[in-house]
PyMOL Python script that loads the backbone (N, CA, C, O; Angstrom):
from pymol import cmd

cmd.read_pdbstr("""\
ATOM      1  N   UNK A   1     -12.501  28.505   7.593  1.00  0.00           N
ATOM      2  CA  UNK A   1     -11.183  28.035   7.897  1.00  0.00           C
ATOM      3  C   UNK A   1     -11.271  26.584   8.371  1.00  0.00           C
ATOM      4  O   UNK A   1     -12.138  26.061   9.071  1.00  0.00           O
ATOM      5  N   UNK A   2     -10.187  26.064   7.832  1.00  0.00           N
ATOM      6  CA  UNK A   2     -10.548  24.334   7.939  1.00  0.00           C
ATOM      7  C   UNK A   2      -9.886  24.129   9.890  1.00  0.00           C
ATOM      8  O   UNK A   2      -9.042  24.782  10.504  1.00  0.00           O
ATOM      9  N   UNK A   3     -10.454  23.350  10.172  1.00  0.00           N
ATOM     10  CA  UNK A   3      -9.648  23.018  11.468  1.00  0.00           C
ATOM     11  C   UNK A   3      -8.464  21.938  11.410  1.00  0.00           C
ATOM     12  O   UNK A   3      -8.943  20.857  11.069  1.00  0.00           O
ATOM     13  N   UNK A   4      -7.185  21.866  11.611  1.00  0.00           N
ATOM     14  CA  UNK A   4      -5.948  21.695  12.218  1.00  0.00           C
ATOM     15  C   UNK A   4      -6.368  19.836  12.171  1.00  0.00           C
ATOM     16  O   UNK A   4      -7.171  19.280  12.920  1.00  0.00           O
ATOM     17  N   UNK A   5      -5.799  19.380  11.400  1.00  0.00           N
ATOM     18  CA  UNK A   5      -5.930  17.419  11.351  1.00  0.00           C
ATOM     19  C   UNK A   5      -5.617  17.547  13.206  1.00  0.00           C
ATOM     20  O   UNK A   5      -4.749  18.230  13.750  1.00  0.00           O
ATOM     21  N   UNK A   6      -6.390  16.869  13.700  1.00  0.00           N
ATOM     22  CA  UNK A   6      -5.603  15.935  14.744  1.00  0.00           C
ATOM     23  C   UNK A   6      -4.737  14.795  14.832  1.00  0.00           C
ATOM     24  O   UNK A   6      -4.946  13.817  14.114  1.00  0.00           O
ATOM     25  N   UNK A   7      -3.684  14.834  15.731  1.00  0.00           N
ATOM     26  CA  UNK A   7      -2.863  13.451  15.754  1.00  0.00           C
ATOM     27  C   UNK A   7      -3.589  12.888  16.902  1.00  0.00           C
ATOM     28  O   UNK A   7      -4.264  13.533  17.704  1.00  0.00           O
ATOM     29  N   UNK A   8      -3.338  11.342  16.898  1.00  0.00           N
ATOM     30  CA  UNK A   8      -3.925  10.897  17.678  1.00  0.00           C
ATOM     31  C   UNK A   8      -2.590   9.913  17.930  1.00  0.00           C
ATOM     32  O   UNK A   8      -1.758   9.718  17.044  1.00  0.00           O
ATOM     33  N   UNK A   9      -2.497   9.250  19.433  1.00  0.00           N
ATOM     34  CA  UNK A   9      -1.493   8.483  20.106  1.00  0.00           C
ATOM     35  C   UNK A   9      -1.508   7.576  19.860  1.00  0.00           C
ATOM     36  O   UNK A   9      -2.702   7.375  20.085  1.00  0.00           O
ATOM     37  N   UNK A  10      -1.035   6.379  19.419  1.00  0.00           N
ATOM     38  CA  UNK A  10      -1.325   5.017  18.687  1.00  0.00           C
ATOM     39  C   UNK A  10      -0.456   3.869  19.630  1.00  0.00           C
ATOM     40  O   UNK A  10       0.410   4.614  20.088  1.00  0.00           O
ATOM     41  N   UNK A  11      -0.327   3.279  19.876  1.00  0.00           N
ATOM     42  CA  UNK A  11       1.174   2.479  20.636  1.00  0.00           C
ATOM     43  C   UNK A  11       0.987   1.268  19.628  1.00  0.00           C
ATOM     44  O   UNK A  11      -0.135   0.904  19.278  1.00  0.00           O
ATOM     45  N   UNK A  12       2.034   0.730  19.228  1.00  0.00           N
ATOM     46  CA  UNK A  12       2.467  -0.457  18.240  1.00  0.00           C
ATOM     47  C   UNK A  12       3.714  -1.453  19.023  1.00  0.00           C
ATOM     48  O   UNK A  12       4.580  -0.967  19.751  1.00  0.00           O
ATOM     49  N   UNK A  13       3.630  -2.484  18.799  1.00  0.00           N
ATOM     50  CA  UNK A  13       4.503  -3.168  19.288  1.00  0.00           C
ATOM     51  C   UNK A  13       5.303  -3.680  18.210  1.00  0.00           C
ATOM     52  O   UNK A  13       4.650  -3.992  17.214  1.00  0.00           O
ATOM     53  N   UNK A  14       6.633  -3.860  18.143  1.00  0.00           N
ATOM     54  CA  UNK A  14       7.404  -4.086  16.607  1.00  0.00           C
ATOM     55  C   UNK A  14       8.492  -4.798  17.088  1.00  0.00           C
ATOM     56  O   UNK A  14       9.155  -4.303  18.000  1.00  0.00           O
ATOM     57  N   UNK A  15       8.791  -5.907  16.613  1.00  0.00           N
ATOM     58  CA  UNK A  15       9.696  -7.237  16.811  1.00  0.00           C
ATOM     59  C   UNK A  15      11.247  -6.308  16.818  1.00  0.00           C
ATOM     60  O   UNK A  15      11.450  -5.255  16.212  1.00  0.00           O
ATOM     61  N   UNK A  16      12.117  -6.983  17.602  1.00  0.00           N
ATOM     62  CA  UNK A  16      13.606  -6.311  17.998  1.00  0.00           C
ATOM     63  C   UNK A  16      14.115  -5.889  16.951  1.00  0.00           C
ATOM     64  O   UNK A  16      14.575  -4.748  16.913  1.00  0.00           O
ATOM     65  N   UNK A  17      14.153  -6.969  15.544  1.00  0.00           N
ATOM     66  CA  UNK A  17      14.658  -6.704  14.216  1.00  0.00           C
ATOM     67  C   UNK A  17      14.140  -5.262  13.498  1.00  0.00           C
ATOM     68  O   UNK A  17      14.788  -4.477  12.806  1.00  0.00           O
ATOM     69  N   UNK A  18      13.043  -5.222  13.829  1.00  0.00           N
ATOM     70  CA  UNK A  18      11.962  -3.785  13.009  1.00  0.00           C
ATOM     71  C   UNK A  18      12.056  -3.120  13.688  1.00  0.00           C
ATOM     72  O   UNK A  18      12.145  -2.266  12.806  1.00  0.00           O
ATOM     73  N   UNK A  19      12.182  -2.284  14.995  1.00  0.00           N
ATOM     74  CA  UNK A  19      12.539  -1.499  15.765  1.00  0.00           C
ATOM     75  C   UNK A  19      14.251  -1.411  15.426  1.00  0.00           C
ATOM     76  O   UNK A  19      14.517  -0.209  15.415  1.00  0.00           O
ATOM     77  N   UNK A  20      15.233  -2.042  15.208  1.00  0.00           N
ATOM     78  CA  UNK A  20      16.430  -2.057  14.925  1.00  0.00           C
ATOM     79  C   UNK A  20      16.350  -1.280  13.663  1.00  0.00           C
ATOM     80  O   UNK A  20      16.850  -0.155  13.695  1.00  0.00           O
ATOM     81  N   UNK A  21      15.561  -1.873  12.054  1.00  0.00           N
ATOM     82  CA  UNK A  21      15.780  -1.032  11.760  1.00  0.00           C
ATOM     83  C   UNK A  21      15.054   0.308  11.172  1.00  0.00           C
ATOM     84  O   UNK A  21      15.407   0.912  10.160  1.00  0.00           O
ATOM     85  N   UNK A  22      13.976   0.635  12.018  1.00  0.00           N
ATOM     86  CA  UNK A  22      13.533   2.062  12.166  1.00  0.00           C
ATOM     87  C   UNK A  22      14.663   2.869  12.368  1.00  0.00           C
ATOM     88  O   UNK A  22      15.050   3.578  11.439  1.00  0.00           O
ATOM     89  N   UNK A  23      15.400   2.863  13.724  1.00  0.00           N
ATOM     90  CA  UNK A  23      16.119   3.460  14.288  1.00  0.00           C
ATOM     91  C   UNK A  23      16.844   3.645  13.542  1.00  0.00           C
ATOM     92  O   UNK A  23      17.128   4.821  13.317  1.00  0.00           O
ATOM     93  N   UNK A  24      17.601   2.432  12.680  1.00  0.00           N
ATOM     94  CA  UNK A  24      18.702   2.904  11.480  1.00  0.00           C
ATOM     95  C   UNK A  24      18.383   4.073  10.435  1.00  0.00           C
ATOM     96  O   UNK A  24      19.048   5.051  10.092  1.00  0.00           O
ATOM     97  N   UNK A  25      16.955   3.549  10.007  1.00  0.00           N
ATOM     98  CA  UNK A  25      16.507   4.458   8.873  1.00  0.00           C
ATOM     99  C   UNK A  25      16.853   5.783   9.690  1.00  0.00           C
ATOM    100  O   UNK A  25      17.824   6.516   9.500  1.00  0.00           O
ATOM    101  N   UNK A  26      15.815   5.932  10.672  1.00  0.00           N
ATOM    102  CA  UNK A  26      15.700   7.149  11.325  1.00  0.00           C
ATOM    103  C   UNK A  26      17.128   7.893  11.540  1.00  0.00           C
ATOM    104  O   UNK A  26      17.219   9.120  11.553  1.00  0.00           O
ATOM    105  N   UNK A  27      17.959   7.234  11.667  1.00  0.00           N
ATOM    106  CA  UNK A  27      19.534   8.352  11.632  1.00  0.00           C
ATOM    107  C   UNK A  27      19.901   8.136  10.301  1.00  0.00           C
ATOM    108  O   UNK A  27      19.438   9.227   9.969  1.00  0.00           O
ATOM    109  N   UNK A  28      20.264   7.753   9.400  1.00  0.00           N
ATOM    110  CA  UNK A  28      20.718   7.753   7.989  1.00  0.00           C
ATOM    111  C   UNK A  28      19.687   9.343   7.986  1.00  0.00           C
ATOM    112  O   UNK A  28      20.166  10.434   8.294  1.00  0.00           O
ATOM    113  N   UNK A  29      18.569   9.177   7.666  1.00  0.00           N
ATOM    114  CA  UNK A  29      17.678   9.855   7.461  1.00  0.00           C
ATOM    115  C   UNK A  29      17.493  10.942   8.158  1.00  0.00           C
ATOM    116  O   UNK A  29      16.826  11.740   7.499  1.00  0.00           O
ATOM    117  N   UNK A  30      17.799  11.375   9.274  1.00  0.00           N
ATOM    118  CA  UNK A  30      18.343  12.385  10.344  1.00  0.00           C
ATOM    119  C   UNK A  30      16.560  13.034  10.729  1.00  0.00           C
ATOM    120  O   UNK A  30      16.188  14.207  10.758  1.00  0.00           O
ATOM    121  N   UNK A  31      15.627  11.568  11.021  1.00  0.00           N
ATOM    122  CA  UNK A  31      14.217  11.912  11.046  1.00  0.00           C
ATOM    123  C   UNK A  31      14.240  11.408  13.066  1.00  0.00           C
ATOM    124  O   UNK A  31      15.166  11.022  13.780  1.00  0.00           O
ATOM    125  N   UNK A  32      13.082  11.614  13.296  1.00  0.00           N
ATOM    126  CA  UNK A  32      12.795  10.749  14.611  1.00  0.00           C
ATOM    127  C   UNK A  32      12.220   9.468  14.125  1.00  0.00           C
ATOM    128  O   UNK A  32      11.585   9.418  13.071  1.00  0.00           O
ATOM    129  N   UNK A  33      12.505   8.088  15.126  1.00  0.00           N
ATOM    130  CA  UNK A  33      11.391   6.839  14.463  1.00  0.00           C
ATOM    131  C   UNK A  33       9.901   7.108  14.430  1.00  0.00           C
ATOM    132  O   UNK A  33       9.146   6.386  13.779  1.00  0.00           O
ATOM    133  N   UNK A  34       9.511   8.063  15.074  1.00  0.00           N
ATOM    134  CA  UNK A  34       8.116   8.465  14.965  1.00  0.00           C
ATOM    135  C   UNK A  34       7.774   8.511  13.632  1.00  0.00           C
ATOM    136  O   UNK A  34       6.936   7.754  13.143  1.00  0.00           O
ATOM    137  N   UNK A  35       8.662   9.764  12.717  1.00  0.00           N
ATOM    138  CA  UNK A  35       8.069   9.874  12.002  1.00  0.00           C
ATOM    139  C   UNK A  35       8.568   9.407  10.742  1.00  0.00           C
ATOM    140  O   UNK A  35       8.284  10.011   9.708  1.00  0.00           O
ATOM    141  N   UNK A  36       9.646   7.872  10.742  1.00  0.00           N
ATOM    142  CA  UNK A  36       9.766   6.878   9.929  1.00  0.00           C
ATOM    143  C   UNK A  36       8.627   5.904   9.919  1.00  0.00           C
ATOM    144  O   UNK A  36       8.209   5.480   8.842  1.00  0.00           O
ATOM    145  N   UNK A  37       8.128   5.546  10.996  1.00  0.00           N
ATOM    146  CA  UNK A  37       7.400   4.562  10.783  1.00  0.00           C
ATOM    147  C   UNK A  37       6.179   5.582  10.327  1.00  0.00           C
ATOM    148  O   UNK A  37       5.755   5.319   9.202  1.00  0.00           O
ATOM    149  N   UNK A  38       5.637   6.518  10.880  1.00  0.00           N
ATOM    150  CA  UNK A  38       4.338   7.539   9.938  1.00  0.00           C
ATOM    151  C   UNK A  38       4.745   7.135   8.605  1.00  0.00           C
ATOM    152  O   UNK A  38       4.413   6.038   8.157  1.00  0.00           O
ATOM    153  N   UNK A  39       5.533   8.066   7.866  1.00  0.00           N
ATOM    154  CA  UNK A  39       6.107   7.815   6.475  1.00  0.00           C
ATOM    155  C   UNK A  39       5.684   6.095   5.934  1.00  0.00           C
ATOM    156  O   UNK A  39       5.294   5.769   4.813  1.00  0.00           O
ATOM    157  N   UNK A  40       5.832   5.518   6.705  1.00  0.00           N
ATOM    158  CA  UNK A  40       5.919   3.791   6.426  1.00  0.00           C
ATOM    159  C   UNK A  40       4.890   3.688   5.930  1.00  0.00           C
ATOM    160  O   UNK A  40       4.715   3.269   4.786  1.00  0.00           O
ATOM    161  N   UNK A  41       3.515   4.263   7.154  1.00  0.00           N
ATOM    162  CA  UNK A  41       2.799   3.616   6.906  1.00  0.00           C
ATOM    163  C   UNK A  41       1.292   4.439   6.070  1.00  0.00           C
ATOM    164  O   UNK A  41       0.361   3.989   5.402  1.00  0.00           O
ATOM    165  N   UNK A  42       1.556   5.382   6.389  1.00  0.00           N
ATOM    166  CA  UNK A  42       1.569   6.262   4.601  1.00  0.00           C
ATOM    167  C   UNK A  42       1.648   5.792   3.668  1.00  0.00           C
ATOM    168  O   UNK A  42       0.732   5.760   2.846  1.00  0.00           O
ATOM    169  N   UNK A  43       3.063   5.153   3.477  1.00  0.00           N
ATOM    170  CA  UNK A  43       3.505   4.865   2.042  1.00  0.00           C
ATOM    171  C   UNK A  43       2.867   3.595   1.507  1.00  0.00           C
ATOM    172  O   UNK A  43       2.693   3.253   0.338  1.00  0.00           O
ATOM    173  N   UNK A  44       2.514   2.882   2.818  1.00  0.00           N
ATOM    174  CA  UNK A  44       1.670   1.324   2.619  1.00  0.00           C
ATOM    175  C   UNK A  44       0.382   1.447   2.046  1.00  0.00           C
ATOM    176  O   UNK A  44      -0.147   0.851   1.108  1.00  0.00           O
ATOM    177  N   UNK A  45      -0.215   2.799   3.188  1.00  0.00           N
ATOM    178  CA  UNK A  45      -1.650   2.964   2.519  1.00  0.00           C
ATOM    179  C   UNK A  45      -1.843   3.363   1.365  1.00  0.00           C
ATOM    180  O   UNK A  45      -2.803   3.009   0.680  1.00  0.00           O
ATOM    181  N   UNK A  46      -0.980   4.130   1.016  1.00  0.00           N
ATOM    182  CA  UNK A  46      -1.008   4.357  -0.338  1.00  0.00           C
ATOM    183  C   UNK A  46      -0.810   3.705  -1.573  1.00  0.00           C
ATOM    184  O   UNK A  46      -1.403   3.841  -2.644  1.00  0.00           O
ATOM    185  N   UNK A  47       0.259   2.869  -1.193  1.00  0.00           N
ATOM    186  CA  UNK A  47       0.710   1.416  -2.046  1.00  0.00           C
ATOM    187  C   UNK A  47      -0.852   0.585  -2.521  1.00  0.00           C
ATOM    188  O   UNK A  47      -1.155   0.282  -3.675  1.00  0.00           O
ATOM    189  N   UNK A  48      -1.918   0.274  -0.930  1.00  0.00           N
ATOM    190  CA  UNK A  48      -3.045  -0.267  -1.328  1.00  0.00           C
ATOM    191  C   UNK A  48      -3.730   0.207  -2.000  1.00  0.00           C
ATOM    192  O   UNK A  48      -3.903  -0.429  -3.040  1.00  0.00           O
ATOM    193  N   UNK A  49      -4.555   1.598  -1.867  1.00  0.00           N
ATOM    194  CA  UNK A  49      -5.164   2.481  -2.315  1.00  0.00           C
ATOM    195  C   UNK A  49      -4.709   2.232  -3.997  1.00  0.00           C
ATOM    196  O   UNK A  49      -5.491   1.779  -4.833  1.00  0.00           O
ATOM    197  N   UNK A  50      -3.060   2.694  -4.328  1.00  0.00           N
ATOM    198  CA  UNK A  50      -2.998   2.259  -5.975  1.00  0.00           C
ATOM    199  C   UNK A  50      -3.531   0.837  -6.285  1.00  0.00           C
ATOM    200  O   UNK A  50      -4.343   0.691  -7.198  1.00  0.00           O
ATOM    201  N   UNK A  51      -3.012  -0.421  -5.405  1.00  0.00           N
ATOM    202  CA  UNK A  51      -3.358  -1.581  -5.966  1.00  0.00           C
ATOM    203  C   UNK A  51      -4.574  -1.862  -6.233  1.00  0.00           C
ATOM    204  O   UNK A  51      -4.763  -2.550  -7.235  1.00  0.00           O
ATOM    205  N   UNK A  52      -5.565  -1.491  -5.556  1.00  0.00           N
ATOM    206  CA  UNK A  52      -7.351  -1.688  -5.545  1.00  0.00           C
ATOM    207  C   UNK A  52      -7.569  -0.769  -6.600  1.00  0.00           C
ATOM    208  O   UNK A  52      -8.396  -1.324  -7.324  1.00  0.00           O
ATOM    209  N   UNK A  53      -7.172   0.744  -7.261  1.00  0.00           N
ATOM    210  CA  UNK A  53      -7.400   0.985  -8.130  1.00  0.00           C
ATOM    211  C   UNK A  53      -6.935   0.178  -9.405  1.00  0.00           C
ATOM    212  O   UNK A  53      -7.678  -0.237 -10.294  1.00  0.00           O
ATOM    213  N   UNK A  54      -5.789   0.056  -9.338  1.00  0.00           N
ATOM    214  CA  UNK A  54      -5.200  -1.013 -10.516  1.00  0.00           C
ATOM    215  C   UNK A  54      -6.307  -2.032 -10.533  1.00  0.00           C
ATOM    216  O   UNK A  54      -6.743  -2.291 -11.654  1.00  0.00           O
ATOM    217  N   UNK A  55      -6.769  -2.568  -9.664  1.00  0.00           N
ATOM    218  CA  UNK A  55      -7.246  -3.775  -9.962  1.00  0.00           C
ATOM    219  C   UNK A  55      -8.664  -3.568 -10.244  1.00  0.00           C
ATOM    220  O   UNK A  55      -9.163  -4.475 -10.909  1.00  0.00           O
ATOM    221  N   UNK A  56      -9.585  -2.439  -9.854  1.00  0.00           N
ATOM    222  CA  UNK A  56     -10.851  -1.596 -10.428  1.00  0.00           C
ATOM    223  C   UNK A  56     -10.644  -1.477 -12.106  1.00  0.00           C
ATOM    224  O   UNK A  56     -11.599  -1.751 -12.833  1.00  0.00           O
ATOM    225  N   UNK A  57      -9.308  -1.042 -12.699  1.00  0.00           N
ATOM    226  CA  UNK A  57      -9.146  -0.815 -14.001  1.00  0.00           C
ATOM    227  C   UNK A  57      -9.283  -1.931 -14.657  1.00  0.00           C
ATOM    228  O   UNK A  57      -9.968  -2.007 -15.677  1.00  0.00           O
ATOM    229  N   UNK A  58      -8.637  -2.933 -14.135  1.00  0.00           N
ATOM    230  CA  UNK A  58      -8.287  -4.297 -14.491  1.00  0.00           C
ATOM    231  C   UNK A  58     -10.037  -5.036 -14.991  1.00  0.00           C
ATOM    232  O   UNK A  58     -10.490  -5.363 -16.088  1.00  0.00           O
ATOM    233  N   UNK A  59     -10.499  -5.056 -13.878  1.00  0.00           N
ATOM    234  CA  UNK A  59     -11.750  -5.709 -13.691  1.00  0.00           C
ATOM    235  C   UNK A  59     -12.598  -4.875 -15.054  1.00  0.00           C
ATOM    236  O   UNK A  59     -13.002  -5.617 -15.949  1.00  0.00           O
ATOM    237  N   UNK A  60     -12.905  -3.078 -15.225  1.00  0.00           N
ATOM    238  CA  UNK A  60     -13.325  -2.895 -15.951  1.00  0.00           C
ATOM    239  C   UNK A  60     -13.128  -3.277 -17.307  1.00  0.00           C
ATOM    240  O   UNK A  60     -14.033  -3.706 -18.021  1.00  0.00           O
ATOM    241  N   UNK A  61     -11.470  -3.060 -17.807  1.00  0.00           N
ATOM    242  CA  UNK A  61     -11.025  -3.710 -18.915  1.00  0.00           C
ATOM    243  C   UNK A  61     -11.681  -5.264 -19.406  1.00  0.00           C
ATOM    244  O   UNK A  61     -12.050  -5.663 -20.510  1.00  0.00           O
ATOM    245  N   UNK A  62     -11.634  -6.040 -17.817  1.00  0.00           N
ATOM    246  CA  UNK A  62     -12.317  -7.329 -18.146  1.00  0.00           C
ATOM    247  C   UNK A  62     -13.745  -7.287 -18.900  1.00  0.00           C
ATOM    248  O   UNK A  62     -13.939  -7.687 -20.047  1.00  0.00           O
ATOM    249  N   UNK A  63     -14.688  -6.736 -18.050  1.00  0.00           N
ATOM    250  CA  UNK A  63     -15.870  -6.288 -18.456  1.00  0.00           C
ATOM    251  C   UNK A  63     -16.198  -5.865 -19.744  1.00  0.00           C
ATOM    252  O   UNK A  63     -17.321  -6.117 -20.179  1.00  0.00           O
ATOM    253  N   UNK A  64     -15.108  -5.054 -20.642  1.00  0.00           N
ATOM    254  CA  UNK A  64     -15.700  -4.636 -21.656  1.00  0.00           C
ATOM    255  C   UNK A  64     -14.696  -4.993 -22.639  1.00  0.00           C
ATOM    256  O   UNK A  64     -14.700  -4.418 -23.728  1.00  0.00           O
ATOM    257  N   UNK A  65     -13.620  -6.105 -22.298  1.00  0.00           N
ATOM    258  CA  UNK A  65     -13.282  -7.013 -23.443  1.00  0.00           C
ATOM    259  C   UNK A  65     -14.341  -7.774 -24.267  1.00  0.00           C
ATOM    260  O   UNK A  65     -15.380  -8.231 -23.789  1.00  0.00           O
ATOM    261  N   UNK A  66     -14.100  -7.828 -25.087  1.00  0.00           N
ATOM    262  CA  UNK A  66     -15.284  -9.008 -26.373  1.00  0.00           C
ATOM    263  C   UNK A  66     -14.625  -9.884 -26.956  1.00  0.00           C
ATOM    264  O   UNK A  66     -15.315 -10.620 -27.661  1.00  0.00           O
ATOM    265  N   UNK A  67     -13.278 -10.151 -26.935  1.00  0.00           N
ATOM    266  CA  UNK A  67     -11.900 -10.508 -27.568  1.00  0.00           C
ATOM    267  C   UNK A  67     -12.006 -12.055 -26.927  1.00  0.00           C
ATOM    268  O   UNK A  67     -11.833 -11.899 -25.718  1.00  0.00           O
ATOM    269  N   UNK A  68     -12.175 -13.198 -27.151  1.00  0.00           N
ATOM    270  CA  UNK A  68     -11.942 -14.621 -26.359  1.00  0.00           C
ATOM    271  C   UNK A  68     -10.699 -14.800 -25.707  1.00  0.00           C
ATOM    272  O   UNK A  68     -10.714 -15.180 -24.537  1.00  0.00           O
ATOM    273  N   UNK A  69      -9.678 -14.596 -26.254  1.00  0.00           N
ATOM    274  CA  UNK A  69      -8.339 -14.425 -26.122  1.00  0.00           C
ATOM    275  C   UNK A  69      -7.717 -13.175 -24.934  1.00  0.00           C
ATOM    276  O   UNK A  69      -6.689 -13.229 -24.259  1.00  0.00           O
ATOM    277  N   UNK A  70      -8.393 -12.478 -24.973  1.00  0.00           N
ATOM    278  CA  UNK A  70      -8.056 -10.727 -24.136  1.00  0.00           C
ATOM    279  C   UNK A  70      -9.167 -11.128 -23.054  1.00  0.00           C
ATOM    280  O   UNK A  70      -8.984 -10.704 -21.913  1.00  0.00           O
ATOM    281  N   UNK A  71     -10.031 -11.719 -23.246  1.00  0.00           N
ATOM    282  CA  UNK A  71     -10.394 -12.182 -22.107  1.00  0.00           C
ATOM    283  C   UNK A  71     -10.057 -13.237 -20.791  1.00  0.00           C
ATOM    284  O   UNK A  71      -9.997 -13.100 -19.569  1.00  0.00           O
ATOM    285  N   UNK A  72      -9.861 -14.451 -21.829  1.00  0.00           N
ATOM    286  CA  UNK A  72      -9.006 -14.834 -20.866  1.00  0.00           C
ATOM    287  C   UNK A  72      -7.347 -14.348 -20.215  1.00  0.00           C
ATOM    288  O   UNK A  72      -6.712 -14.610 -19.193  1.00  0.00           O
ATOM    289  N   UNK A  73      -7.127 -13.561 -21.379  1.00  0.00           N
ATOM    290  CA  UNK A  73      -5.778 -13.066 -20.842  1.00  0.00           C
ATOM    291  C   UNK A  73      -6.135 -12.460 -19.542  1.00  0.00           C
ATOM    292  O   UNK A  73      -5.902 -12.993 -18.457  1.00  0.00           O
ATOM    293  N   UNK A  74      -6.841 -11.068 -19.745  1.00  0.00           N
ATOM    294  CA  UNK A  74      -7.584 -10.242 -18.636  1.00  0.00           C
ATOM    295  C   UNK A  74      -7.664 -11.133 -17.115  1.00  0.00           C
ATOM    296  O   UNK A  74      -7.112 -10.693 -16.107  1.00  0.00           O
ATOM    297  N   UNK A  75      -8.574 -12.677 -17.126  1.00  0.00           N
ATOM    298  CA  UNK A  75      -9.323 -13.068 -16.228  1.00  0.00           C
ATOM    299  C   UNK A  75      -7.871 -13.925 -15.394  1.00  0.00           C
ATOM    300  O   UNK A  75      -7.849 -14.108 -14.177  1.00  0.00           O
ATOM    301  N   UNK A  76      -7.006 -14.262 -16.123  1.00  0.00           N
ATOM    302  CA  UNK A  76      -5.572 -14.683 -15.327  1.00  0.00           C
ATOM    303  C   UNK A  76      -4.737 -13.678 -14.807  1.00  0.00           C
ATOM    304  O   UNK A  76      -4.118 -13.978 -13.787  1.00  0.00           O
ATOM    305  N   UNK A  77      -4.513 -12.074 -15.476  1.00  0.00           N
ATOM    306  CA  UNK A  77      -4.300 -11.312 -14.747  1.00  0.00           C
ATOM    307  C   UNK A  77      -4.728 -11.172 -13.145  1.00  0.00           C
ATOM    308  O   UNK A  77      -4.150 -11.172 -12.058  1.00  0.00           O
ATOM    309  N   UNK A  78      -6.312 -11.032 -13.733  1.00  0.00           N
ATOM    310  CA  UNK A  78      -7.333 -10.696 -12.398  1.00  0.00           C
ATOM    311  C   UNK A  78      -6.948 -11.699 -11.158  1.00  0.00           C
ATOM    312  O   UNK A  78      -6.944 -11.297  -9.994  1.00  0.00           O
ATOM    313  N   UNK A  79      -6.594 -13.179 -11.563  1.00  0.00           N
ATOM    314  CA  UNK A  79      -6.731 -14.358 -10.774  1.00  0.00           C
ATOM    315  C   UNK A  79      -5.346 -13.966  -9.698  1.00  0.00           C
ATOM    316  O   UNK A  79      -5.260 -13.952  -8.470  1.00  0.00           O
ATOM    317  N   UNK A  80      -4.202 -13.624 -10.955  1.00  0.00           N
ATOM    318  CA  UNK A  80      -3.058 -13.159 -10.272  1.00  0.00           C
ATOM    319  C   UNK A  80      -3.038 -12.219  -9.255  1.00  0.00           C
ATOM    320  O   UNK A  80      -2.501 -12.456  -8.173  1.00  0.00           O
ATOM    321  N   UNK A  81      -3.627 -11.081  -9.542  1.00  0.00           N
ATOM    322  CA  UNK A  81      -3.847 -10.217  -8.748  1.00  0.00           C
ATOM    323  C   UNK A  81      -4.426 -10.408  -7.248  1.00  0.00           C
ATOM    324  O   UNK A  81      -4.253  -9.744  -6.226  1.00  0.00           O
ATOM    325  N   UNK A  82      -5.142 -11.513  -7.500  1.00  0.00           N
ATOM    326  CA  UNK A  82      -6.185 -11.841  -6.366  1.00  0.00           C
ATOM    327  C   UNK A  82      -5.485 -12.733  -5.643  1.00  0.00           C
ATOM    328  O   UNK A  82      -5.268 -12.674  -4.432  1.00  0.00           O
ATOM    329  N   UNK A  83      -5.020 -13.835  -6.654  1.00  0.00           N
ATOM    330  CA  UNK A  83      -4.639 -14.967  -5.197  1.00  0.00           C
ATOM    331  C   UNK A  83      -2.890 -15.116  -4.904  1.00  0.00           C
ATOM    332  O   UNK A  83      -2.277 -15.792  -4.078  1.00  0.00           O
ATOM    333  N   UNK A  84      -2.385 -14.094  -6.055  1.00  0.00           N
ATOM    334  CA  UNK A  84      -0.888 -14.033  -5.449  1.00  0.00           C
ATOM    335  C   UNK A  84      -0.212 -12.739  -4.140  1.00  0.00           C
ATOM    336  O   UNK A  84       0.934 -12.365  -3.891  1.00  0.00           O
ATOM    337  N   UNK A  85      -1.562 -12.370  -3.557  1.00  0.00           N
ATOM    338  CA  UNK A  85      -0.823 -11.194  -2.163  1.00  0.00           C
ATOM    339  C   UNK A  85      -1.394 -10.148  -2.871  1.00  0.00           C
ATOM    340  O   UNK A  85      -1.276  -8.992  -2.467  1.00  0.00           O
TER     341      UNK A  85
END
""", "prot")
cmd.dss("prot")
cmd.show_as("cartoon", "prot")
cmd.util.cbc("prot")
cmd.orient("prot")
């Protein structure tokens, strides 16, 4: 039998505007802000997790282009990926 995830207590500090609108989400949404900002930041890690895979695919595609053209296409993708965020 697996044992029970632990939560653990975290404290965050969040500018008046982002605390404003947690709280909003959190009633539209009829959640606590606790577990809007969880959800948040879930959804972030996960957001990265896809992007680093995307960009694992990317890189392989690079690798086993032979194409002059698909290569450089590939290597401006890659550049994009990297130095635009």
């Amino acid at each position: 039998m697996r044992p029970a995830k632990k939560n653990v207590r975290q404290s965050v500090s969040l500018s008046a505007g982002v605390a404003a609108q947690i709280r909003g989400l959190a009633k539209a949404r009829r959640l606590s802000a606790n577990r809007v900002i969880v959800e948040m930041i879930e959804s972030g890690m996960e957001a990265d997790k896809r992007k680093e895979q995307a960009f694992f695919d990317l890189a392989e595609r690079f690798r086993a282009a032979v194409d002059p053209d698909e290569v450089k296409r590939l290597g401006d993708e890659m550049g994009r990926m990297v130095f635009s965020g």
